[in-house]
VOGUFI-828902 format. One record per residue: residue number from 0; residue in one letter; x, y negated, z of N, C-alpha, C in turn. Coordinates in Angstrom, 2 decimals, decimal comma, always signed. Each point is the difference from the previous one (the first is absolute). Layout:
<NUM; 'A'; <X; Y; Z>; <X; Y; Z>; <X; Y; Z>>
...
This chain:
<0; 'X'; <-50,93; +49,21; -61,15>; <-0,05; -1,15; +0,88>; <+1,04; +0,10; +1,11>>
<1; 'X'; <+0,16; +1,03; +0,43>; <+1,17; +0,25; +1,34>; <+1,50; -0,13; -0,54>>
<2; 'X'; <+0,22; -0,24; -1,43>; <+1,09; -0,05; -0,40>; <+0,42; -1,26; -0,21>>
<3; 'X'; <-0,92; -0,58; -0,16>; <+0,13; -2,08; +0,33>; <-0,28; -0,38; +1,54>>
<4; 'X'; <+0,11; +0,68; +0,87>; <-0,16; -0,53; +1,43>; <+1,53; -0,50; +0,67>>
<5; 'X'; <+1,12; +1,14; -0,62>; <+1,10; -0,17; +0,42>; <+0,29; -1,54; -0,55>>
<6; 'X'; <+0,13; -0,44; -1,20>; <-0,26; -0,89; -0,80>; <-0,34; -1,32; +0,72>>
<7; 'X'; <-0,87; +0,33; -0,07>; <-0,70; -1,23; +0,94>; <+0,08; -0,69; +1,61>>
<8; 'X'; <+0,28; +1,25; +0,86>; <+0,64; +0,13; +0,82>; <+2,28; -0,89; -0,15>>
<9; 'X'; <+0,34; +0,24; -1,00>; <+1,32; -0,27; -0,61>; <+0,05; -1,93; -0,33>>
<10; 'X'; <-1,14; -0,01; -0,59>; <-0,21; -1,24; -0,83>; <-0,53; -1,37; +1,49>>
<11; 'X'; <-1,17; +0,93; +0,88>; <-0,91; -0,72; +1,70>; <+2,13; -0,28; +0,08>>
<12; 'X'; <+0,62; +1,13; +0,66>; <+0,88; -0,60; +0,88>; <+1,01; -1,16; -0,65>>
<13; 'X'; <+0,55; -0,19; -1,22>; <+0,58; -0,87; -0,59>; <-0,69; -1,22; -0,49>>
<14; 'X'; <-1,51; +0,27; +0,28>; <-0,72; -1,65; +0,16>; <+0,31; -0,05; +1,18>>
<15; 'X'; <+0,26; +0,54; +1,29>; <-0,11; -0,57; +1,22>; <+1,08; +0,14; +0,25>>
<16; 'X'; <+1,12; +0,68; -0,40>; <+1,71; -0,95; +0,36>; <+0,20; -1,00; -0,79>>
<17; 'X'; <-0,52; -0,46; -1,09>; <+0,35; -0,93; -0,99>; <-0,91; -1,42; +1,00>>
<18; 'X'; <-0,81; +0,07; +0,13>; <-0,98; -0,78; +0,81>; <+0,75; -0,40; +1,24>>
<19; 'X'; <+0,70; +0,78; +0,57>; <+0,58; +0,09; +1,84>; <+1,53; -0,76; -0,44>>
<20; 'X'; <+0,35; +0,17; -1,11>; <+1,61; +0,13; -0,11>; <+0,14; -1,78; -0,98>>
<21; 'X'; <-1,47; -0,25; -0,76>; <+0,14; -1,04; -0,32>; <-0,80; -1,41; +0,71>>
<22; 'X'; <-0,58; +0,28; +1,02>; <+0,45; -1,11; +1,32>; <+0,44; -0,10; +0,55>>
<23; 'X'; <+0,86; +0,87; +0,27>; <+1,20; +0,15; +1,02>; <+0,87; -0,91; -0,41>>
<24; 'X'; <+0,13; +0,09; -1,55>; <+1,64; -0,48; -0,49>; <-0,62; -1,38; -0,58>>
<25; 'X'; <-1,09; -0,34; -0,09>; <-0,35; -1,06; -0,98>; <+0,31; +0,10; -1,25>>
<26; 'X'; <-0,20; +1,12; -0,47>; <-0,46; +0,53; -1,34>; <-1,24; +0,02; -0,80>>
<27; 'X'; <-0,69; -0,46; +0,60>; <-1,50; -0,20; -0,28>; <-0,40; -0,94; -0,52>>
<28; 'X'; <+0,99; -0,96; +0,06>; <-0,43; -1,81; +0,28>; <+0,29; -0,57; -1,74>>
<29; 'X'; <-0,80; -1,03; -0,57>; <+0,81; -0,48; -0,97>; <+1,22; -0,29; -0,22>>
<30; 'X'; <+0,99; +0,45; -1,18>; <+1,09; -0,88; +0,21>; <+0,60; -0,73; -1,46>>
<31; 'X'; <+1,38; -0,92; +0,21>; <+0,39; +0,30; -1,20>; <+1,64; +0,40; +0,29>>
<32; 'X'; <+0,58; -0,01; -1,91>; <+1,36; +0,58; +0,25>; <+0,45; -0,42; -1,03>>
<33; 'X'; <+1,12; -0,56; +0,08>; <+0,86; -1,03; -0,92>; <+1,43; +1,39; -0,28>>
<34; 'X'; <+0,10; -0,05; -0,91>; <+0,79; +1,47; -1,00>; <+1,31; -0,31; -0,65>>
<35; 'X'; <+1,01; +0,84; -0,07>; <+1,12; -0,12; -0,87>; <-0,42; +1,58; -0,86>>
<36; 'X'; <-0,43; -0,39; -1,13>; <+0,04; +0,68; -1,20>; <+0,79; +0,21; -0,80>>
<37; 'X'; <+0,31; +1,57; +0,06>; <+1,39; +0,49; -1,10>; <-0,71; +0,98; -0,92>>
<38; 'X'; <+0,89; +0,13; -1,36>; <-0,52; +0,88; -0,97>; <+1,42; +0,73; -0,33>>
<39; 'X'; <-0,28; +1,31; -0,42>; <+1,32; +0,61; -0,10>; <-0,40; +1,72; -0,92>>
<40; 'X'; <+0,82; -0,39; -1,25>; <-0,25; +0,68; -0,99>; <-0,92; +0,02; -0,53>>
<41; 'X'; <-0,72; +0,93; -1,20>; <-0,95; +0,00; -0,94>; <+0,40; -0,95; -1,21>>
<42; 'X'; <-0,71; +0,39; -1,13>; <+0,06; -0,93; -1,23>; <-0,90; -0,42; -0,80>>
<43; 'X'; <-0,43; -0,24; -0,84>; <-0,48; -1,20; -0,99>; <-0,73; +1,15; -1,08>>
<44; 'X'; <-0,88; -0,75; -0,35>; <-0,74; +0,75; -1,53>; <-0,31; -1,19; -0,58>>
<45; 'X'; <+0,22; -0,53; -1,09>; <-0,33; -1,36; -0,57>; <+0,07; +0,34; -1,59>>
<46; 'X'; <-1,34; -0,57; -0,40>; <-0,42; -0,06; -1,23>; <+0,15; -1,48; -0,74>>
<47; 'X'; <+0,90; -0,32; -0,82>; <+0,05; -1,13; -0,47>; <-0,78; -0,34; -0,85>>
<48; 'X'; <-0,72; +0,52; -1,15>; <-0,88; -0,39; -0,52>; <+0,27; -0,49; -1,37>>
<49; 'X'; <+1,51; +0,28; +0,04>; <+0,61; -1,19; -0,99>; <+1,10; +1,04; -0,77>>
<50; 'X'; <+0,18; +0,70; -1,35>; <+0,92; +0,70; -0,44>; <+1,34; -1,13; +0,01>>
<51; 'X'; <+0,16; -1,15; -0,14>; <+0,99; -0,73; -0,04>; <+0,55; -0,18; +1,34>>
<52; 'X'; <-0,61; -0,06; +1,18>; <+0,37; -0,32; +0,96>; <+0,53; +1,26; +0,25>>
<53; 'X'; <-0,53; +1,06; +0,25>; <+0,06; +1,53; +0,03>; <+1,35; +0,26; -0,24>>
<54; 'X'; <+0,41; -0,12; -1,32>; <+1,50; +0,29; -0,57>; <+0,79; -1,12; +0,51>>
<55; 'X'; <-0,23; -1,08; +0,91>; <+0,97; -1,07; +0,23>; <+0,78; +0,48; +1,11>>
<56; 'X'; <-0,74; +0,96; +0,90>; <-0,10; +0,57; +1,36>; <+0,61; +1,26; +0,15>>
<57; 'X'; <+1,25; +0,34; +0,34>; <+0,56; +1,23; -0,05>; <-0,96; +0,52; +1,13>>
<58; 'X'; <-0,58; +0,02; +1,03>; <-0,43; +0,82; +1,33>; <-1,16; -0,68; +0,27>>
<59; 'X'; <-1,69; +0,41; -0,70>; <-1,04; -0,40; +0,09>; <-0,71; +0,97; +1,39>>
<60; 'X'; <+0,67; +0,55; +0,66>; <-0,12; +1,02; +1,19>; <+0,65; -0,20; +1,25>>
<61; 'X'; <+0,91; -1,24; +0,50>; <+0,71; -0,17; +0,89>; <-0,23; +0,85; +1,32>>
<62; 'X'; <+1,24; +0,19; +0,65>; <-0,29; +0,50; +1,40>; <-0,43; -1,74; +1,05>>
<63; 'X'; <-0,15; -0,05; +1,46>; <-0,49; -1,12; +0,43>; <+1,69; -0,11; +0,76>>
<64; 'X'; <-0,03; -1,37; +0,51>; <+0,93; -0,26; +0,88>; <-0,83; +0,30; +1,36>>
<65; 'X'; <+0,67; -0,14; +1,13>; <-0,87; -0,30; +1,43>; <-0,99; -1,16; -0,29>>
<66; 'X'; <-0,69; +0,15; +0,66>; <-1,01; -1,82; -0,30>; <-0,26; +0,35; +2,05>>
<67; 'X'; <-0,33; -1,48; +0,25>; <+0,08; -0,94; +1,42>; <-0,80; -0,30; -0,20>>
<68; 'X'; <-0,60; -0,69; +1,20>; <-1,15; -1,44; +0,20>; <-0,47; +0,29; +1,39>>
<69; 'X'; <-1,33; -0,90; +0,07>; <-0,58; +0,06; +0,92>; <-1,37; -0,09; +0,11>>
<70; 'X'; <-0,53; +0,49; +1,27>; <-1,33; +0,18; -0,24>; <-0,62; -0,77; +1,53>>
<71; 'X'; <-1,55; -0,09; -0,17>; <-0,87; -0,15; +1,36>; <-0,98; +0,66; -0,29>>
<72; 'X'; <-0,29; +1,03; +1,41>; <-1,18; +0,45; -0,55>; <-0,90; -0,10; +1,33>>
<73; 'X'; <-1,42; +0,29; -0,33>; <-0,92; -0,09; +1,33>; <-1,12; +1,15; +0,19>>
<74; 'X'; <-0,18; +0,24; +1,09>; <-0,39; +1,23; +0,55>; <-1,59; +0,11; +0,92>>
<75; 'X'; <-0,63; +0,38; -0,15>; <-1,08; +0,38; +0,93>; <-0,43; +1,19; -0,31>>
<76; 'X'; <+0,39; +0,68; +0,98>; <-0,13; +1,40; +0,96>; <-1,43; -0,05; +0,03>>
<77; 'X'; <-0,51; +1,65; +0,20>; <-1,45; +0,16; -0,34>; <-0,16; +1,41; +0,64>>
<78; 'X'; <+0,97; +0,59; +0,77>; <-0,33; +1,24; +0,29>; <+1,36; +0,87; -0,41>>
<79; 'X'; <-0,52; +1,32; -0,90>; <+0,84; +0,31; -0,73>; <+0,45; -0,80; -1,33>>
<80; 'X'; <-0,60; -0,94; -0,42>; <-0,07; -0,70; -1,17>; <+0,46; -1,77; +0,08>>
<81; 'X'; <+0,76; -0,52; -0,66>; <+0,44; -1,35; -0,68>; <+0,11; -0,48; -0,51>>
<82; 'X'; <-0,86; -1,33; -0,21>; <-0,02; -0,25; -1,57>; <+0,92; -1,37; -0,11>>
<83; 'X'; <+0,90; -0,31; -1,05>; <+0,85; -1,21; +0,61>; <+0,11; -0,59; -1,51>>
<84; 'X'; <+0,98; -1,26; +0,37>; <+0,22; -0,48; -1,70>; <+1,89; -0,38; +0,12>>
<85; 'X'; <+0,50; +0,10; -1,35>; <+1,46; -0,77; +0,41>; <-0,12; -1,01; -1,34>>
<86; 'X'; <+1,02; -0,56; +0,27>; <+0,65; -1,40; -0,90>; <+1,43; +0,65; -0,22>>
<87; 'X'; <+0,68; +0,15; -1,08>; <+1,40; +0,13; -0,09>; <+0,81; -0,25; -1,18>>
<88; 'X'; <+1,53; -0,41; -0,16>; <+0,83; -1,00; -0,64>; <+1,05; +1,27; +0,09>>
<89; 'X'; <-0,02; +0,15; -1,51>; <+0,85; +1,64; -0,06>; <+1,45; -0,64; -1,31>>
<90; 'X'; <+0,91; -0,06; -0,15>; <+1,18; -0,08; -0,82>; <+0,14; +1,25; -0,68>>
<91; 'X'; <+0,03; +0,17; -0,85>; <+0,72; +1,67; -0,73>; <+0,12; -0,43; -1,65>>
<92; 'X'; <+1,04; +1,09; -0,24>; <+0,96; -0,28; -1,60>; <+0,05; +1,48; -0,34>>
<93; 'X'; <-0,18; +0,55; -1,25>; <+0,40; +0,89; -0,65>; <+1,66; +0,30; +0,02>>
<94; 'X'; <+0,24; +1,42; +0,09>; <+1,42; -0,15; -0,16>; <+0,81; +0,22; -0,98>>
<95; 'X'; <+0,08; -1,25; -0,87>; <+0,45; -0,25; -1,39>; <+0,86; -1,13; -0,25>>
<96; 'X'; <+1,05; -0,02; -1,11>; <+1,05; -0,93; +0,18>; <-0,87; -1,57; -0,36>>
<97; 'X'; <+0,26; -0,97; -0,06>; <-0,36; -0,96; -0,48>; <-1,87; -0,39; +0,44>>
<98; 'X'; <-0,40; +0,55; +0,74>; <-1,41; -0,70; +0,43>; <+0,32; -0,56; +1,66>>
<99; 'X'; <-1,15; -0,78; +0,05>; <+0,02; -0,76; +1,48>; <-1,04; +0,79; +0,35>>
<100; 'X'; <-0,75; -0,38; +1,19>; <-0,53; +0,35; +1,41>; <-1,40; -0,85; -0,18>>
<101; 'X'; <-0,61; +0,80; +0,09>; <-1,45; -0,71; +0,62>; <-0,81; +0,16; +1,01>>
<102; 'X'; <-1,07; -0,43; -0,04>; <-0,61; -0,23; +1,24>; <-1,36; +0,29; +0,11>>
<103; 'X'; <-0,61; +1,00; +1,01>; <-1,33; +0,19; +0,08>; <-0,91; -0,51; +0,84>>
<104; 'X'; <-1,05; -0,73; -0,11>; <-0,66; -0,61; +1,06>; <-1,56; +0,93; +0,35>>
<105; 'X'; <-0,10; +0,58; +1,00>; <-1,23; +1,41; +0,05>; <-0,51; -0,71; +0,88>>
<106; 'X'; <-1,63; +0,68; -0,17>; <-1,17; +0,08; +0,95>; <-0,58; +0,50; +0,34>>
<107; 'X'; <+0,14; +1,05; +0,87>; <-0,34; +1,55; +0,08>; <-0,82; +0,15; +1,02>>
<108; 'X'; <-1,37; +0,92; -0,24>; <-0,65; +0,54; +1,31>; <+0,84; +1,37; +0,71>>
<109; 'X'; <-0,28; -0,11; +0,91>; <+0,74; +1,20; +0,46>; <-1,14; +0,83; +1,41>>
<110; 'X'; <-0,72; +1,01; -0,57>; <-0,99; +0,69; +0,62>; <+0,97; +1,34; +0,40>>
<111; 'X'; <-0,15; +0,33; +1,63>; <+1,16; +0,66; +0,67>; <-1,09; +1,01; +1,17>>
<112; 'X'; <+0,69; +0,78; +0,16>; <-0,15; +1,38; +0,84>; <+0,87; +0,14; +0,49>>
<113; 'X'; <-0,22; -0,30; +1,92>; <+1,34; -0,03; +0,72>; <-0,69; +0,95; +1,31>>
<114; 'X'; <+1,15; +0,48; +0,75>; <-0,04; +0,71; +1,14>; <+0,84; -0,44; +0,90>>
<115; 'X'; <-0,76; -0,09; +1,52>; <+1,32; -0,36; +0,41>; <-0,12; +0,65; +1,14>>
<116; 'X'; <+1,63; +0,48; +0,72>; <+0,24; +0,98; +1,06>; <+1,30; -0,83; +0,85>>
<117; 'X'; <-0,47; -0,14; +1,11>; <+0,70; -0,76; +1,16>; <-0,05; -1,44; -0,70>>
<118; 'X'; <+1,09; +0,00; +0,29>; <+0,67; -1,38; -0,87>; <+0,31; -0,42; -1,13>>
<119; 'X'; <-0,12; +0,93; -0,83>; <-0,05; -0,25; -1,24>; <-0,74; +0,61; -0,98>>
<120; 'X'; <-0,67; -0,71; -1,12>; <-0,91; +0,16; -0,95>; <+1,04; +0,08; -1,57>>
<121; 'X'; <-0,66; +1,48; -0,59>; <-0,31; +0,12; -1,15>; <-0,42; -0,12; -0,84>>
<122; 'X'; <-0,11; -0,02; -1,11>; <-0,85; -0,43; -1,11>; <+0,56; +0,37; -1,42>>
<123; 'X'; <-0,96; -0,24; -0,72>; <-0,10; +0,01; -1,41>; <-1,00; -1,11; -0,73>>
<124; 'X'; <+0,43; -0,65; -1,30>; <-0,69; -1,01; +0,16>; <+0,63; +0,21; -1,93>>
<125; 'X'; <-1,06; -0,59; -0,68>; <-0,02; +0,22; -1,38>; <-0,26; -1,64; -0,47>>
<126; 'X'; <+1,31; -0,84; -0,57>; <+0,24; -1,31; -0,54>; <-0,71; +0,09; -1,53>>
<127; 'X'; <-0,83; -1,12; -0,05>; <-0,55; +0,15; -1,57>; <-0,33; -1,51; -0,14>>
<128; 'X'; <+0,36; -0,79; -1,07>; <-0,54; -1,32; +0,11>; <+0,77; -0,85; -1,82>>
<129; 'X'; <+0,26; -1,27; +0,41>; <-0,05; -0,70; -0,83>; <+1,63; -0,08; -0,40>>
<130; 'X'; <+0,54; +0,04; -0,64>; <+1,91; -0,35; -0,80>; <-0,23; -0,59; -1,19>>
<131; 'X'; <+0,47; -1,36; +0,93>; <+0,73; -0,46; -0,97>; <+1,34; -0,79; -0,27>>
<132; 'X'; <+0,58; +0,08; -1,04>; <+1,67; +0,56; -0,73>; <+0,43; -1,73; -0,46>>
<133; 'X'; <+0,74; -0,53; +0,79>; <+0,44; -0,91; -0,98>; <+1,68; +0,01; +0,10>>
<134; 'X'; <-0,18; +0,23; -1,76>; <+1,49; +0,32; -0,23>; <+0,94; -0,72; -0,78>>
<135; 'X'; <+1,29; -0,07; -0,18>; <+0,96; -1,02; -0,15>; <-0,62; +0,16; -1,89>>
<136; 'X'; <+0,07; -1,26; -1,11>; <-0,01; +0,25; -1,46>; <+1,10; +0,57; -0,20>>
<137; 'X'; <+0,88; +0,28; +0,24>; <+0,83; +0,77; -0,72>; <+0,19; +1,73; +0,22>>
<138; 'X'; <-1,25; +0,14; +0,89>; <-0,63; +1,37; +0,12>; <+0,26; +1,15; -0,80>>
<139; 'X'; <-0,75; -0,59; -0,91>; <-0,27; +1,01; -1,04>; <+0,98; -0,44; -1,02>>
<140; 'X'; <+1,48; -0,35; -0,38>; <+0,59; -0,56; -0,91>; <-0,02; -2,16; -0,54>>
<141; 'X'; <+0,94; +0,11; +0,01>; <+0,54; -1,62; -0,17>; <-1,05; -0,59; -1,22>>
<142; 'X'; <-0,59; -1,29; +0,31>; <-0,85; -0,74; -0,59>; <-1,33; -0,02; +0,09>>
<143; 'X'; <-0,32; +1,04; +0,75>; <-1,80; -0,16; +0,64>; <-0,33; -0,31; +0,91>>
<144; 'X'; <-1,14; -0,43; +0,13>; <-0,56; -0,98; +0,99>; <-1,15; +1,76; +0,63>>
<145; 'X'; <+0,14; +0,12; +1,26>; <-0,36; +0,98; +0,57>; <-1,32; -1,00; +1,06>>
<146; 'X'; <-0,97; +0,69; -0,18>; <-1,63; -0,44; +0,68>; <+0,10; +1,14; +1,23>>
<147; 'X'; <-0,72; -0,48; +0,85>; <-0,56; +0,51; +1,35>; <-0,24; +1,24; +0,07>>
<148; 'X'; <+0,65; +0,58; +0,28>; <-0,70; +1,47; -0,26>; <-1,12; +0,53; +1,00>>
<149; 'X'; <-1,26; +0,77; -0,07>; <-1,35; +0,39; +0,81>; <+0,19; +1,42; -0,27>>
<150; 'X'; <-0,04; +0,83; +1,21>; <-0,72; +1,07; +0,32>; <-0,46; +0,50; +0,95>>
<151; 'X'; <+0,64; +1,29; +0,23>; <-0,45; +0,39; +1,34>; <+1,13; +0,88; +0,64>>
<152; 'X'; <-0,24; +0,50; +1,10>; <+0,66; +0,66; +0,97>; <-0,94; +1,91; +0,84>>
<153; 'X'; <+0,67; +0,70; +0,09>; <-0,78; +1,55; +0,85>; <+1,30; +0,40; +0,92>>
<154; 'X'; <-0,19; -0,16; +0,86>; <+0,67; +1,65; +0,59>; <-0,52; +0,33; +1,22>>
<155; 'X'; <+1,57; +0,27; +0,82>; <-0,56; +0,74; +1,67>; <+1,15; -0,21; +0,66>>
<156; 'X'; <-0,44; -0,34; +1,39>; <+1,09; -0,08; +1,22>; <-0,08; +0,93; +1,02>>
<157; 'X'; <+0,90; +0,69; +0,36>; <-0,35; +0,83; +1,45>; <+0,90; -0,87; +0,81>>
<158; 'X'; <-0,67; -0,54; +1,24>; <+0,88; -0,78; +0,83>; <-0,26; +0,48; +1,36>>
<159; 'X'; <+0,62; -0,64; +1,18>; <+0,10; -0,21; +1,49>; <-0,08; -1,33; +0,02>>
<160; 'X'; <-0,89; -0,21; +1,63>; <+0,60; -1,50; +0,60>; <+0,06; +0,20; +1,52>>
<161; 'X'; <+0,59; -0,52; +0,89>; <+0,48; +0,53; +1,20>; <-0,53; -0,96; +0,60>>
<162; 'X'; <-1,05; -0,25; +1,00>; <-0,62; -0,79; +0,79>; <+1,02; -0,50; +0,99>>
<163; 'X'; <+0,00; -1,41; +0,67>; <+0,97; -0,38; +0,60>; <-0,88; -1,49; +0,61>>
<164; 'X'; <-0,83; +0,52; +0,55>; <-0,99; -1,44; +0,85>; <-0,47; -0,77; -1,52>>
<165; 'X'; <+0,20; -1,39; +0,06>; <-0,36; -0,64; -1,38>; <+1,10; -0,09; -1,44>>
<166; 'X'; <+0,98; +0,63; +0,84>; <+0,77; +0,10; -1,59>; <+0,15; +1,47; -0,58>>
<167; 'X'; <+0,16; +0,65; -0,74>; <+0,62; +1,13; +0,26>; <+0,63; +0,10; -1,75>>
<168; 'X'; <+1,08; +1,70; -0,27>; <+0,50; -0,29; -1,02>; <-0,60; +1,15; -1,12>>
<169; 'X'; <-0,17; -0,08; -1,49>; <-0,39; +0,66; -0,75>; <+1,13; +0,56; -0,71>>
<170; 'X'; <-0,44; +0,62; -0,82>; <+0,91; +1,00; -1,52>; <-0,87; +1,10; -0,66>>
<171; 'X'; <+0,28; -0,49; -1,44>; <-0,85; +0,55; -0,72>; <+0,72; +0,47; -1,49>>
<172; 'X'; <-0,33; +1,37; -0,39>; <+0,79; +0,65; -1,29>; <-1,32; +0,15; -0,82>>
<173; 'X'; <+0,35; +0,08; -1,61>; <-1,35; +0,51; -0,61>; <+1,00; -0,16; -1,57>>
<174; 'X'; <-1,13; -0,10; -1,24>; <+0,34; -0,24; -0,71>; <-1,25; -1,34; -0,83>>
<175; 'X'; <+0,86; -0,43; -1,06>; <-1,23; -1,56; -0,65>; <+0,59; +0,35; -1,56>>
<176; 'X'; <-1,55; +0,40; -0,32>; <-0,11; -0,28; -1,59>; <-0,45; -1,30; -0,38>>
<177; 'X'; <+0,50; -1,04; -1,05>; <-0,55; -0,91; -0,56>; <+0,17; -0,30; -1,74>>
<178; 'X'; <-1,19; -0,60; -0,38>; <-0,68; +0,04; -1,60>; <-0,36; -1,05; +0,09>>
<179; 'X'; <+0,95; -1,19; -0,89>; <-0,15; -0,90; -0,31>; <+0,03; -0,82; -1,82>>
<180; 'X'; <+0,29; -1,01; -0,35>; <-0,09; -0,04; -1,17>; <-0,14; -1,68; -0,17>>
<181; 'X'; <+1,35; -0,67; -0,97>; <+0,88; -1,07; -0,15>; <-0,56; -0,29; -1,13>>
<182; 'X'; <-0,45; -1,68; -1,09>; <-0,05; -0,35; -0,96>; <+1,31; -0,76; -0,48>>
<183; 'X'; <+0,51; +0,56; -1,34>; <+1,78; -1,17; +0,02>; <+0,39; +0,10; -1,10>>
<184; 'X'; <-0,11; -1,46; +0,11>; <+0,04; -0,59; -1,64>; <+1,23; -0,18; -0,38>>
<185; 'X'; <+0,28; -0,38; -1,31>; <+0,98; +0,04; -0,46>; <-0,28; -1,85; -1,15>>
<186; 'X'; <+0,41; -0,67; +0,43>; <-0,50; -1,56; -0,99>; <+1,58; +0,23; -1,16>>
<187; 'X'; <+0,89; +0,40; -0,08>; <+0,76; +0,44; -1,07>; <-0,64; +0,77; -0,80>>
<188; 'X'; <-0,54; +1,44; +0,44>; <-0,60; +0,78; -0,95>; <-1,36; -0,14; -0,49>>
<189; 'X'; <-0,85; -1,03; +1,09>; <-1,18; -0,42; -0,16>; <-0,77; +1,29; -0,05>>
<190; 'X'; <+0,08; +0,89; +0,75>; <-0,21; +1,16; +0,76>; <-0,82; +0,31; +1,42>>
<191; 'X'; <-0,89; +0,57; +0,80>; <-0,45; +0,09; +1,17>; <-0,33; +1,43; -0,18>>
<192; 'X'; <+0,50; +0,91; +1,26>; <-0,63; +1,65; +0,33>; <+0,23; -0,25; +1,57>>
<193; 'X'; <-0,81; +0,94; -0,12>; <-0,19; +0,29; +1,59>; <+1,04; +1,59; +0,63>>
<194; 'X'; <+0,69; +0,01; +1,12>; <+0,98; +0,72; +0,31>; <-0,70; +0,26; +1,13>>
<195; 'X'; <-0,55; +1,87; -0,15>; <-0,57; +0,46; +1,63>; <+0,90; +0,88; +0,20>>
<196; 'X'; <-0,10; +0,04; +1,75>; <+1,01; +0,47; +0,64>; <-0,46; +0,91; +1,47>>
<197; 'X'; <+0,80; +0,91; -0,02>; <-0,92; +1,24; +1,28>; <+1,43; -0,05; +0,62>>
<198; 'X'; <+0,19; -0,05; +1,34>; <+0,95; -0,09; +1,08>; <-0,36; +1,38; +1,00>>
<199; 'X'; <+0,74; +0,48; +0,06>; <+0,18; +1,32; +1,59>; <+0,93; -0,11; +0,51>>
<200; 'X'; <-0,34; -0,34; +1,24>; <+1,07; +0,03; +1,12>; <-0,23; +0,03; +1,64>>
<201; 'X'; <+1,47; +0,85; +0,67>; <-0,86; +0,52; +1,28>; <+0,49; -1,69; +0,68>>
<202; 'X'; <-1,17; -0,05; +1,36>; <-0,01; -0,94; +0,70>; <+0,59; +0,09; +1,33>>
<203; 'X'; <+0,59; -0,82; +0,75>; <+0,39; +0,15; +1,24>; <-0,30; -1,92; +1,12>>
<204; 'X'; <-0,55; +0,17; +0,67>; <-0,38; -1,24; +0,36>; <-0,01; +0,16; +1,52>>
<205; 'X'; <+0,35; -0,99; +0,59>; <+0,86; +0,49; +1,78>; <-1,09; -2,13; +0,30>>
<206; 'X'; <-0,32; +0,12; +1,44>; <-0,44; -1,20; +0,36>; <-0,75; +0,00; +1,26>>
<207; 'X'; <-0,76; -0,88; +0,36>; <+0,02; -0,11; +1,82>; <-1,32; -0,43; -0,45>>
<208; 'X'; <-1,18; -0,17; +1,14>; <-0,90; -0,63; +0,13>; <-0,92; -0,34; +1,31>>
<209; 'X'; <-1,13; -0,80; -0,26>; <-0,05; -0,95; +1,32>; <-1,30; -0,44; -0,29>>
């Protein structure tokens, strides 16, 4: 028992600077935060489903290009704990000759563990929610009609946000796995398979909030 006192003693004082340090700065308070979202490196695992399509495709493994967008997300503070939600509009392309760029539209909870000391708060916060993929038909090769793609989204952010009265500024690194999966027909071949697809890539997302 005397070996968990230090412990506890460790854990009392960082509830009570986290407590002292997040009314001070107005860190405590609900907020939200409107995001510039970047992706940078990682690649592709994609199962076509299709031996014809398969052999049409020199590089069924692409590396990613950067992918952009933007996000909003919202916040209520709870202590050490936050539970929030975002909305976000993500662009990204495999990096392969001859395909276009698509587009992800997410809905992610985002349940977070933050600390905060003086003026600025830490955190960690684990994105998990809804993706979904809508991508150009000529995606997957010339003459198919490419459907909505549904899955999902996991990862993790370690971020900062720097208190500054009612505005202040954030930044956040992590990485985002996503598992999704496209229906795409073919009315020439009178053909339909389904094309799933696993994405890794690290995240970097910089933004202000209020």
């Amino acid at each position: 028992m005397r070996s968990l006192f230090p412990a506890a003693l460790v854990i009392a004082a960082l509830l009570a600077l986290h407590g002292r340090a997040s009314a001070d700065s107005g860190l405590d308070t609900p907020y939200i935060a409107p995001k510039l979202m970047l992706g940078f490196g990682g690649g592709t695992s994609v199962d076509f489903n299709s031996d014809d399509v398969f052999e049409a495709i020199e590089d069924d493994d692409p590396d990613l290009e950067p992918s952009y967008g933007i996000g909003i997300a919202g916040f209520n503070p709870m202590g050490l704990f936050a539970l929030g939600g975002q909305l976000s509009l993500i662009s990204w392309g495999p990096d392969a000759p001859n395909t276009s760029r698509s587009l992800f539209f997410e809905v992610s909870a985002l349940p977070q563990l933050n600390l905060a000391l003086a003026i600025v708060e830490v955190y960690l916060n684990v994105p998990i929610g809804l993706t979904v993929d809508f991508a150009d038909d000529d995606a997957y090769g010339p003459g198919n009609e490419v459907h909505t793609g549904l899955g999902y989204h996991l990862g993790f952010m370690v971020g900062a946000r720097v208190g500054l009265g009612d505005l202040g500024l954030l930044a956040e690194i992590g990485f985002i796995h996503r598992a999704f999966s496209h229906e795409v027909e073919n009315e020439t071949l009178m053909t339909t398979w389904d094309v799933d697809m696993e994405l890794d890539q690290a995240a970097l997302n910089v933004g202000v909030y209020f």
